[in-house]
C-alpha positions in Angstrom: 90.1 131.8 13.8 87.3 129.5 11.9 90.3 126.8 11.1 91.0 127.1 14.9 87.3 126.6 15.6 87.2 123.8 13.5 89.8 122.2 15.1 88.8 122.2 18.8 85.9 121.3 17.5 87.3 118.1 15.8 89.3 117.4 19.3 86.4 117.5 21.2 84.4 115.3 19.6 86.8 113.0 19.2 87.0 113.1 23.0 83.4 112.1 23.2 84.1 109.0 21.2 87.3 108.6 23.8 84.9 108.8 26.7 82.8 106.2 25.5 85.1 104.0 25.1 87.6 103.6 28.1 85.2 103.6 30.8 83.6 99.9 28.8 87.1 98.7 28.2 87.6 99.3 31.7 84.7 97.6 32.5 84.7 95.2 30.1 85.1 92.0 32.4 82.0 93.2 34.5 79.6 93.9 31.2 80.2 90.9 29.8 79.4 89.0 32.8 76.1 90.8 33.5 75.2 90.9 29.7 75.2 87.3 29.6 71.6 86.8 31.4 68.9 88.7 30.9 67.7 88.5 34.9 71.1 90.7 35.4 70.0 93.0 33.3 68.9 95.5 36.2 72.5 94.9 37.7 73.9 96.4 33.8 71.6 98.9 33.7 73.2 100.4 37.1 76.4 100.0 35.5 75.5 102.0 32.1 73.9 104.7 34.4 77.6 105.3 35.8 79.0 105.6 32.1 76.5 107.8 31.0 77.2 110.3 34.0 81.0 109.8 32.8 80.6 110.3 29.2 78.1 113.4 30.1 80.3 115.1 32.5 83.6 113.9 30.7 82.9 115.6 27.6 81.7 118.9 29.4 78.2 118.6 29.3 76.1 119.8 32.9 72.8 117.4 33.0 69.8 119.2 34.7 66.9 117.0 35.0 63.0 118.1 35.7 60.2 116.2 36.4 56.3 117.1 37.1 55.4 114.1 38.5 57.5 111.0 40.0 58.3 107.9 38.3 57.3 104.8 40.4 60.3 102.5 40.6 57.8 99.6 40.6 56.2 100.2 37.4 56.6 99.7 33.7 56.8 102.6 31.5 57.1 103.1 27.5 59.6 106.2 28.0 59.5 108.2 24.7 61.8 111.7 23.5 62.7 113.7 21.0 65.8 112.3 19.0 68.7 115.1 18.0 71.7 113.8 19.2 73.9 110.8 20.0 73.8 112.0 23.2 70.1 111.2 23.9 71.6 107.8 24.9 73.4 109.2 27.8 70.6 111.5 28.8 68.2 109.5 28.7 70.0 106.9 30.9 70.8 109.6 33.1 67.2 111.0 33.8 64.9 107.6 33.9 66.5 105.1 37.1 64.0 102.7 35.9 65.6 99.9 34.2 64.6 100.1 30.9 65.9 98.6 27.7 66.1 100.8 24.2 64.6 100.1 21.2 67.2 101.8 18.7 68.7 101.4 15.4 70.9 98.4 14.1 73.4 100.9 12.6 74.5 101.7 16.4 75.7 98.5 16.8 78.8 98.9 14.1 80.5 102.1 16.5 83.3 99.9 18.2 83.2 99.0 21.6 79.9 100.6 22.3 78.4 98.5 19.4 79.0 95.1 21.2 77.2 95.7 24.1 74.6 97.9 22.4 73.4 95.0 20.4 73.8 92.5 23.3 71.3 94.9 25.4 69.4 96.8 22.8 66.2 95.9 20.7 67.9 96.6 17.5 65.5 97.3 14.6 65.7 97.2 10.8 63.0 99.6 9.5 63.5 98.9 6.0 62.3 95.2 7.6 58.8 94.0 7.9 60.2 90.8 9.8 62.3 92.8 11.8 59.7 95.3 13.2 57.6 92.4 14.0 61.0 90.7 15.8 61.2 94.0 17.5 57.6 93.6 19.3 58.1 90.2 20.2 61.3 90.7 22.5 59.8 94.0 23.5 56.7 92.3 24.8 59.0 89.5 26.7 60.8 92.5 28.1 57.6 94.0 29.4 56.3 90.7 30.8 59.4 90.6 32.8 58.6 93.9 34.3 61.5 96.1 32.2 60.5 99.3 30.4 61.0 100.2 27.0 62.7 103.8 25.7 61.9 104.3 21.9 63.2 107.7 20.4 59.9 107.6 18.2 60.7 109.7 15.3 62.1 106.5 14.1 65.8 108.2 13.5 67.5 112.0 13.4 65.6 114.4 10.5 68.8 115.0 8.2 67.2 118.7 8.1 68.1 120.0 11.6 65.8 122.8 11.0 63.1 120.0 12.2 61.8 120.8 15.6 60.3 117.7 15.8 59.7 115.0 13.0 56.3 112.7 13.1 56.4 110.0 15.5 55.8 106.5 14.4 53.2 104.2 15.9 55.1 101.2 17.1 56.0 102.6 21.0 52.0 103.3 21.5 50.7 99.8 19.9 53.4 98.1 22.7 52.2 100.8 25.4 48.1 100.1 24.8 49.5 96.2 24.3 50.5 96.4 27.9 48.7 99.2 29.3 51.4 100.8 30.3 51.4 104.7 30.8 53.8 106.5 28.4 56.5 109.2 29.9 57.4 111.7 27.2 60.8 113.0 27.9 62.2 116.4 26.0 65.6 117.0 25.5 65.4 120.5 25.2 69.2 121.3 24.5 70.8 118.1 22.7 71.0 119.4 19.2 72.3 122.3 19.9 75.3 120.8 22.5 75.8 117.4 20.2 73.7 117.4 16.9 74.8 114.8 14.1 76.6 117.6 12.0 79.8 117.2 12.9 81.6 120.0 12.9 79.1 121.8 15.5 78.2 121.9 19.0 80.0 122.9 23.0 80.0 121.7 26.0 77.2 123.4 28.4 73.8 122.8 30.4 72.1 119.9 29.1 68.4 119.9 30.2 65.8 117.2 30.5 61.9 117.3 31.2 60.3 114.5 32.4 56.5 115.1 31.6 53.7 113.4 33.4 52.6 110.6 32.5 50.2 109.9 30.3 47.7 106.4 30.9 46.9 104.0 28.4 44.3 101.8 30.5 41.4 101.1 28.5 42.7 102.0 25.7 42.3 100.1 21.9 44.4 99.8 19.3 41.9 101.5 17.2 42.9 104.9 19.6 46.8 104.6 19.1 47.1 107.4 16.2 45.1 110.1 18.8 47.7 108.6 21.7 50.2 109.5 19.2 49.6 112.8 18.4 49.0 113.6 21.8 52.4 112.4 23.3 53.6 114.0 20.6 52.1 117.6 21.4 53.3 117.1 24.8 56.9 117.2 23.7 56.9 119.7 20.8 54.5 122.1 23.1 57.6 122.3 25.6 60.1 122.5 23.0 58.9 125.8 21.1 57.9 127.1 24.7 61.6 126.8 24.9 61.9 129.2 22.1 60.3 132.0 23.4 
């Protein structure tokens, strides 16, 4: 019975990666058209919305997404969230309609297919890089300037120990945010690692649920003050997760 576990298990997830894939080879024409300029980028973002509902549903998982407040579709955001799962991308796509560019990893871009798009869209990041974290805030502040948010998974990768509820968050999505003064939406994820978590041989398909917190303002706000915005987007989140627990 555990072999035949295992084994579903393997199919499955291999079906994710399947998922992925087709609907951008599909597409592939389209992307790399409205990859090409970054003034189309709102015209992609629609696009990867649609594959991330495909991939989602696809692979069996049910998106349920709440908010407290509304998200203005004329503003800026930094949108910030726990970080479990590959599957984060897709949610997170999912539950924000604001177009908003990620700030993620330069490992992503190796995954074929996804990868080549990822790093033509992405703010890829090497954080064992002083030049390229400072790279990383230069094209993220060109991106705000031109009215885009940001998405940054701000525990700067996946714990490896999954026992983690939630790891400390780095500093560099709050400097941008107070940079800007643009309000910060903490998203939590509340079911990813348990549906999709990086151990392979894990997870099912089920309810996938998303809150989208209220935001939280950064006018006025100094750099000298980031560390106490930090730790309070960050009790925001981890608040709502252990509620989850009860």
């Amino acid at each position: 019975m555990i072999i035949l576990r295992y084994i579903l298990i393997l199919l499955w997830r291999i079906w994710f990666y399947v998922m992925m894939g087709i609907p951008i080879i599909i597409l592939f024409p389209v992307l790399l058209i409205l990859t090409s300029r970054e003034q189309w980028y709102p015209q992609f973002f629609v696009v990867a919305r649609f594959w991330a509902k495909i991939v989602l549903f696809g692979s069996g998982f049910v998106p349920r997404v709440k908010k407290e407040a509304k998200v203005d579709a004329h503003k800026s955001y930094m949108f910030v969230a726990n970080h479990t799962s590959m599957a984060d991308i897709m949610l997170m796509l999912y539950s924000v309609k604001n177009p908003f560019v990620f700030v993620g990893k330069k490992e992503l871009a190796k995954i074929p297919i996804f990868g080549f798009f990822y790093k033509r869209t992405c703010i890829l990041v090497d954080r064992n890089s002083q030049r390229s974290r400072k790279e990383v805030f230069d094209r993220a502040q060109a991106r705000l300037q031109e009215g885009t948010s940001i998405c940054i998974f701000p525990e700067g990768g996946v714990p490896e120990d999954e026992s983690v509820m939630l790891d400390d968050f780095k500093d560099g999505a709050f400097r941008l945010a107070i940079d800007h003064q643009i309000p910060i939406v903490p998203l939590t994820f509340l079911d990813n690692k348990k549906r999709f978590s990086y151990t392979f041989f894990s997870g099912s398909p089920g309810k996938m649920r998303a809150f989208v917190h209220e935001e939280i303002p950064t006018g006025g706000l100094t750099q000298e003050q980031k560390k106490e915005l930090n730790i309070k987007t960050r009790k925001v989140i981890l608040d709502k997760l252990q509620s989850d627990q009860l």
